[in-house]
C-alpha positions in Angstrom: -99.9 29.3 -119.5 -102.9 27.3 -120.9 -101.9 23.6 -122.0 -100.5 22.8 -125.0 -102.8 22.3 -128.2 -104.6 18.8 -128.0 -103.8 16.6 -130.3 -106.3 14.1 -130.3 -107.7 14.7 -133.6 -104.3 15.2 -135.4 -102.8 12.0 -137.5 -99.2 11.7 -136.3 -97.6 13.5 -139.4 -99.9 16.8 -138.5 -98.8 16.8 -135.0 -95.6 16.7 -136.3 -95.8 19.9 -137.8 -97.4 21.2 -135.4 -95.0 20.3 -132.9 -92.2 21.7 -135.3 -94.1 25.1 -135.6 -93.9 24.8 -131.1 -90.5 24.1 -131.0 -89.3 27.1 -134.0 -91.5 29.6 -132.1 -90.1 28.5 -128.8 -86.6 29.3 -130.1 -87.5 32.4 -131.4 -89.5 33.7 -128.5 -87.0 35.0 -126.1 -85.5 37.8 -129.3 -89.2 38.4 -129.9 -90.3 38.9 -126.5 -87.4 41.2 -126.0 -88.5 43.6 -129.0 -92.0 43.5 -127.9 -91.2 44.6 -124.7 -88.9 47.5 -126.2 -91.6 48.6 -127.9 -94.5 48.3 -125.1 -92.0 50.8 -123.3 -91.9 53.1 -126.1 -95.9 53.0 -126.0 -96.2 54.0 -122.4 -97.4 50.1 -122.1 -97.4 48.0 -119.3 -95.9 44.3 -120.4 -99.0 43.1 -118.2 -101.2 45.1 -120.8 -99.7 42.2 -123.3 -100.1 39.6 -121.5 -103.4 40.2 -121.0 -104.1 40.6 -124.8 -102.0 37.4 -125.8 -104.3 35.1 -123.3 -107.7 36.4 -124.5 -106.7 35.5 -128.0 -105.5 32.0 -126.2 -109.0 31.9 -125.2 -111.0 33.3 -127.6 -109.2 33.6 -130.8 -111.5 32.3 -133.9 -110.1 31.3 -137.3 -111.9 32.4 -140.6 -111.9 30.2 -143.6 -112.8 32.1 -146.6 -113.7 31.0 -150.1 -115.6 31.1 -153.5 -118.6 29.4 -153.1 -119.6 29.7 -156.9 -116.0 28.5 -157.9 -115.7 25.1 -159.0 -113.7 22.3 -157.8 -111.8 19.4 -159.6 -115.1 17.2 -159.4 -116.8 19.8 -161.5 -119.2 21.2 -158.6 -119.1 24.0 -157.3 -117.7 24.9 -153.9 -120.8 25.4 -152.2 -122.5 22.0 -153.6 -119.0 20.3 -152.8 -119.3 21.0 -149.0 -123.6 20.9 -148.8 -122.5 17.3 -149.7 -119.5 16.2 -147.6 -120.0 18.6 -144.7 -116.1 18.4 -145.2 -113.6 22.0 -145.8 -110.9 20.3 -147.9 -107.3 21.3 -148.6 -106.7 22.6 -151.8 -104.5 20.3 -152.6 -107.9 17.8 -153.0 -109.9 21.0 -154.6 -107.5 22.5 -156.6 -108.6 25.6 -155.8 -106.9 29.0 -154.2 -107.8 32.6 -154.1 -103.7 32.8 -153.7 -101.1 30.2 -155.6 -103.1 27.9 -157.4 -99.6 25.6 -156.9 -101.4 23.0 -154.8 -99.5 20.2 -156.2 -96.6 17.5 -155.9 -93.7 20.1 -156.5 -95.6 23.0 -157.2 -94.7 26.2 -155.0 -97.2 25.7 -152.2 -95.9 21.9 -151.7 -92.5 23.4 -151.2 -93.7 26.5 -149.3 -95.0 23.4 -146.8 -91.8 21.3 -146.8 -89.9 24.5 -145.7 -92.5 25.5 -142.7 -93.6 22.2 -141.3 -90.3 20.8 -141.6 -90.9 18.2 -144.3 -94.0 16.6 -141.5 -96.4 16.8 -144.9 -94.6 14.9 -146.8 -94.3 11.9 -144.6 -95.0 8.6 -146.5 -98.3 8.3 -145.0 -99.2 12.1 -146.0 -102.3 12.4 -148.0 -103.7 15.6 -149.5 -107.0 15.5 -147.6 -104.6 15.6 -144.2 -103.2 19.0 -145.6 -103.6 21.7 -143.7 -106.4 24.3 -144.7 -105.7 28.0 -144.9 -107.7 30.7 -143.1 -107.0 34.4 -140.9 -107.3 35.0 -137.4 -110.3 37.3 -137.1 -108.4 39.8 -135.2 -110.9 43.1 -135.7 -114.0 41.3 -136.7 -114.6 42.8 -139.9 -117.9 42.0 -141.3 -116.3 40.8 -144.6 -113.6 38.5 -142.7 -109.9 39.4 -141.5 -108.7 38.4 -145.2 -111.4 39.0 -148.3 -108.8 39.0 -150.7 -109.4 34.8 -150.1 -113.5 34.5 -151.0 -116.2 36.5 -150.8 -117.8 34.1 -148.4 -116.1 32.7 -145.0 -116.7 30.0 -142.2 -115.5 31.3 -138.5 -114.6 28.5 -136.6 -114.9 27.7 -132.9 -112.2 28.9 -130.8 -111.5 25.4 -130.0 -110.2 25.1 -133.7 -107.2 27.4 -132.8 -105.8 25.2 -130.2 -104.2 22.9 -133.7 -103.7 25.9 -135.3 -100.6 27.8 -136.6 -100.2 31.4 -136.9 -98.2 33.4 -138.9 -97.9 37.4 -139.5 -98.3 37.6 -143.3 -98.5 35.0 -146.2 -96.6 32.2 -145.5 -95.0 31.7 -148.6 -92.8 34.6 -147.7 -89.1 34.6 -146.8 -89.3 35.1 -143.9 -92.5 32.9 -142.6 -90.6 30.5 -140.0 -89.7 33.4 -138.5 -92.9 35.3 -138.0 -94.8 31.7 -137.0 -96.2 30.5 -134.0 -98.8 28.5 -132.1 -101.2 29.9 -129.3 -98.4 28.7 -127.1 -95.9 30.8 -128.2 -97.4 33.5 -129.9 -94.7 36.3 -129.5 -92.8 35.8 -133.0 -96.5 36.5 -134.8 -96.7 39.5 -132.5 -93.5 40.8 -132.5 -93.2 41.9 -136.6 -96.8 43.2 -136.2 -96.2 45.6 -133.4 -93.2 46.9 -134.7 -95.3 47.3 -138.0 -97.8 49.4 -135.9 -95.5 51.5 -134.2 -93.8 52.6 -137.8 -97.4 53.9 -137.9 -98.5 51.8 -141.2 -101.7 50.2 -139.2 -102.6 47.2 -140.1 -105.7 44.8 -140.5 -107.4 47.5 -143.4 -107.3 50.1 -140.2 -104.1 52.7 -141.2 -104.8 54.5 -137.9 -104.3 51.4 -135.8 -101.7 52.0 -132.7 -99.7 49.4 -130.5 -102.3 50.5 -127.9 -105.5 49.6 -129.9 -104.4 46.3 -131.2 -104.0 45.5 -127.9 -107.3 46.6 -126.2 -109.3 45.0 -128.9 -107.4 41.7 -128.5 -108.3 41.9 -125.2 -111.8 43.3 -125.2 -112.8 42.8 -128.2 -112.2 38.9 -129.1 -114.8 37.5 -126.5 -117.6 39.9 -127.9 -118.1 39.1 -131.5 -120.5 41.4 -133.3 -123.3 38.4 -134.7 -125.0 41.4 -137.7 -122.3 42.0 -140.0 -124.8 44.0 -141.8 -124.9 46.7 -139.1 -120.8 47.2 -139.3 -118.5 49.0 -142.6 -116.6 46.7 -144.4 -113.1 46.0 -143.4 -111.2 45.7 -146.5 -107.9 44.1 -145.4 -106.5 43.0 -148.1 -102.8 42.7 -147.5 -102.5 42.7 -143.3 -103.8 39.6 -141.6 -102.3 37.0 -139.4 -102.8 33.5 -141.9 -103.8 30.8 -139.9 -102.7 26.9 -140.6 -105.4 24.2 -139.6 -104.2 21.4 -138.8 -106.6 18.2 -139.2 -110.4 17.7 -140.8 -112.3 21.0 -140.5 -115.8 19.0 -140.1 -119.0 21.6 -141.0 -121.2 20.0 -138.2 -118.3 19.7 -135.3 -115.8 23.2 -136.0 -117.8 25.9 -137.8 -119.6 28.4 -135.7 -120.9 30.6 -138.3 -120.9 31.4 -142.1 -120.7 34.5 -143.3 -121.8 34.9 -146.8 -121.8 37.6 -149.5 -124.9 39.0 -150.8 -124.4 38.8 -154.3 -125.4 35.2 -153.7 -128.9 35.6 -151.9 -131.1 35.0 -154.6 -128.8 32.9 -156.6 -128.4 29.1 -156.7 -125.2 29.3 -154.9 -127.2 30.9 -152.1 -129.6 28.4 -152.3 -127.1 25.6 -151.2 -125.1 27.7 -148.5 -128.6 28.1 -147.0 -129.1 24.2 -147.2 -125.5 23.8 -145.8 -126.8 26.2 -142.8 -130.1 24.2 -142.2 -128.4 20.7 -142.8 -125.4 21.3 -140.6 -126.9 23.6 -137.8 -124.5 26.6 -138.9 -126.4 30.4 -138.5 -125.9 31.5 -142.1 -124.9 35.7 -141.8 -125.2 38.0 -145.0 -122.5 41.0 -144.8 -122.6 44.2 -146.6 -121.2 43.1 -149.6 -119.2 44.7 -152.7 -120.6 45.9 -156.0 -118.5 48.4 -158.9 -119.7 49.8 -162.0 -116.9 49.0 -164.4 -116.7 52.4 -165.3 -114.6 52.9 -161.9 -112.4 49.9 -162.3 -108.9 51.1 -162.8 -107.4 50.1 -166.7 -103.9 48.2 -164.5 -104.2 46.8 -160.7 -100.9 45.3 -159.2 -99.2 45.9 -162.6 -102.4 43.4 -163.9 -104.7 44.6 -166.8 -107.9 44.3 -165.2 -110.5 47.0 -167.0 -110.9 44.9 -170.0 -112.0 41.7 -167.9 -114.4 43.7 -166.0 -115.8 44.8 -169.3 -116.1 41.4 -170.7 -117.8 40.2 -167.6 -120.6 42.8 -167.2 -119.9 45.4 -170.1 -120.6 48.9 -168.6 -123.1 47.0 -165.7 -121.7 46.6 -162.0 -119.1 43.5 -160.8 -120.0 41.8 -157.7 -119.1 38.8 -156.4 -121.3 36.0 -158.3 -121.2 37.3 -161.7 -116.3 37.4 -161.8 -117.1 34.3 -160.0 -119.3 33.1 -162.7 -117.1 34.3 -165.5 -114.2 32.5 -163.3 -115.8 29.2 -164.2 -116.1 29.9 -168.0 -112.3 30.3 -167.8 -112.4 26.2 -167.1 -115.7 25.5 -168.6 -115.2 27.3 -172.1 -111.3 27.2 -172.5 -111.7 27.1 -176.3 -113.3 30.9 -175.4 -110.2 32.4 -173.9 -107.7 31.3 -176.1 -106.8 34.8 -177.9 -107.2 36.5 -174.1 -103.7 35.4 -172.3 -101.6 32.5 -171.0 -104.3 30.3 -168.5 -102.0 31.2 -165.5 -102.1 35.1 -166.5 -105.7 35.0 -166.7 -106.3 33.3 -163.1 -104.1 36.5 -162.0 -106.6 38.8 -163.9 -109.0 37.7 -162.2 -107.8 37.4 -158.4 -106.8 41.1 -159.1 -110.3 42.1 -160.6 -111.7 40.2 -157.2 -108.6 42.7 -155.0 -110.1 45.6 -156.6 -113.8 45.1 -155.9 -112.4 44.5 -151.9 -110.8 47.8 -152.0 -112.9 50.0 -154.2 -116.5 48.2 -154.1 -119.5 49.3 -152.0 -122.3 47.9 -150.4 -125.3 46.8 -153.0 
């Protein structure tokens, strides 16, 4: 057993929650280990094959942070200009950003789904939103569009050393049953437990519908410590709905924690690109381009997630191709321009339109 996570860097109320995340998973883990190892002997698998997987990702494990570089924050800038200038990922609940609940606020869903996870830790008196925690996916298959696109078309992977005051749970974790599928590197068996069993009901997981109990495991143990560096050369993932979310815990600095950015071509010869490329040069991080995803409208489906989501993509590039900078760009119009969008639907409604036009150009685009 590797020691627990260090704490150094943690103000007191994060290694609160962290420590409350330990102490939930450590309850949990004896049930969980129990299932897993029903269902290792239903695979023909070894328990030592397990253990095996669980301590490379306790070694190598790497957290991906995705995000909308062209999107723009509560200061007006955009993403990409907000972090060339701070060399600082902030919480959302100091962007005001999401590419899930925008409900980053004092009462607003996210604050509570926090309250109910961390046991109340971040909302000590001496909480503040930049000591929120940030949201990201454990880069389980090393996808060359991240472990969790639906999130941003552009993603930092952090050093392994990041996961160590990290939290891990199977799913969203503003589902019901979160506390129960959440753990630290520690304890990991109640995020593996749920997964596993989801694997042997044979619906896959991670965008891979063929992935087996077996194969999770092998690449968890193989494939961790040798991350592909051309996401070019690789298809694109697509997981949209199956990753493991991951909670950081404490400042994610650009110069100390980020390992590599990944970024989406749309932006390459865009001003957007332009500052990711100065946020690579000015903070020593190797800036990657993956494949990317482009659609005509032609092929976007009229509904999505019971969403209408044809007439947006029409609006935003009329019988042309979507890609990532120019939903992005109509994104910002949406705050820019509201005077524009009055006659279109309710401002929340419309946020939804688009995070489901963004879904469908994960699933359905292709490379440019």
């Amino acid at each position: 057993m590797i020691e627990k996570p260090q704490s150094g860097r943690l103000l007191p109320y994060q290694r609160k929650a962290l420590e409350h995340i330990q102490e939930l998973a450590a309850r949990l883990s004896s049930t969980a280990r129990d299932d897993i190892r029903a269902i290792l002997v239903r695979a023909g698998l070894h328990e030592s094959v397990y253990d095996d997987a669980i301590e490379s990702v306790r070694i190598h494990a790497r957290v991906a942070l995705h995000f909308h570089p062209e999107r723009l924050s509560r200061t007006g800038r955009t993403v990409a200009d907000g972090l060339r200038r701070t060399g600082v990922y902030m919480s959302q609940f100091e962007t005001g950003l999401s590419g899930g609940s925008p409900s980053a606020f004092p009462g607003g869903e996210r604050d509570q789904w926090e309250s109910q996870l961390f046991g109340g830790a971040y909302h000590e008196p001496d909480a503040s939103p930049a000591g929120r925690p940030k949201y990201g996916a454990l880069a389980v298959m090393d996808h060359p569009d991240g472990p969790a696109p639906r999130f941003g078309s552009c993603y930092f992977l952090l050093h392994a050393e990041v996961s160590s005051r990290s939290t891990f749970t199977f799913g969203s974790s503003h589902e019901p049953h979160a506390p129960e599928r959440t753990g630290t590197l520690d304890v990991f068996d109640p995020v593996m437990a749920p997964l596993l069993a989801q694997l042997e009901r044979g619906s896959g997981a991670f965008g891979i519908d063929d992935l087996t109990v077996a194969g999770l495991l092998d690449q968890l143990t193989s494939g961790l410590s040798k991350p592909s560096f051309d996401p070019q050369t690789r298809p694109l993932g697509r997981a949209l709905d199956s990753f493991i979310e991951a909670q950081i815990h404490g400042d994610i600095r650009l110069n100390q924690d980020v390992e590599r950015l990944v970024a989406d071509p749309a932006f390459r010869d865009h001003p957007v690109g332009e500052s990711l490329a100065t946020i690579s040069m000015k903070y020593g991080i190797p800036l990657y381009w993956h494949p990317g995803f482009t659609l005509p409208v032609g092929k976007v489906p009229d509904v999505f997630r019971e969403y209408p989501v044809r007439p947006l993509a029409e609006r935003i590039a009329g019988q042309g191709v979507l890609d990532a900078a120019n939903i992005g760009a109509m994104a910002n119009s949406l705050e820019l321009e509201p005077e524009a969008w009055k006659a279109w639907a309710s401002h929340e409604d419309t946020l939804t339109q688009f995070r489901r036009l963004w879904h469908v150009l994960v699933v359905n685009g292709v490379p440019d």
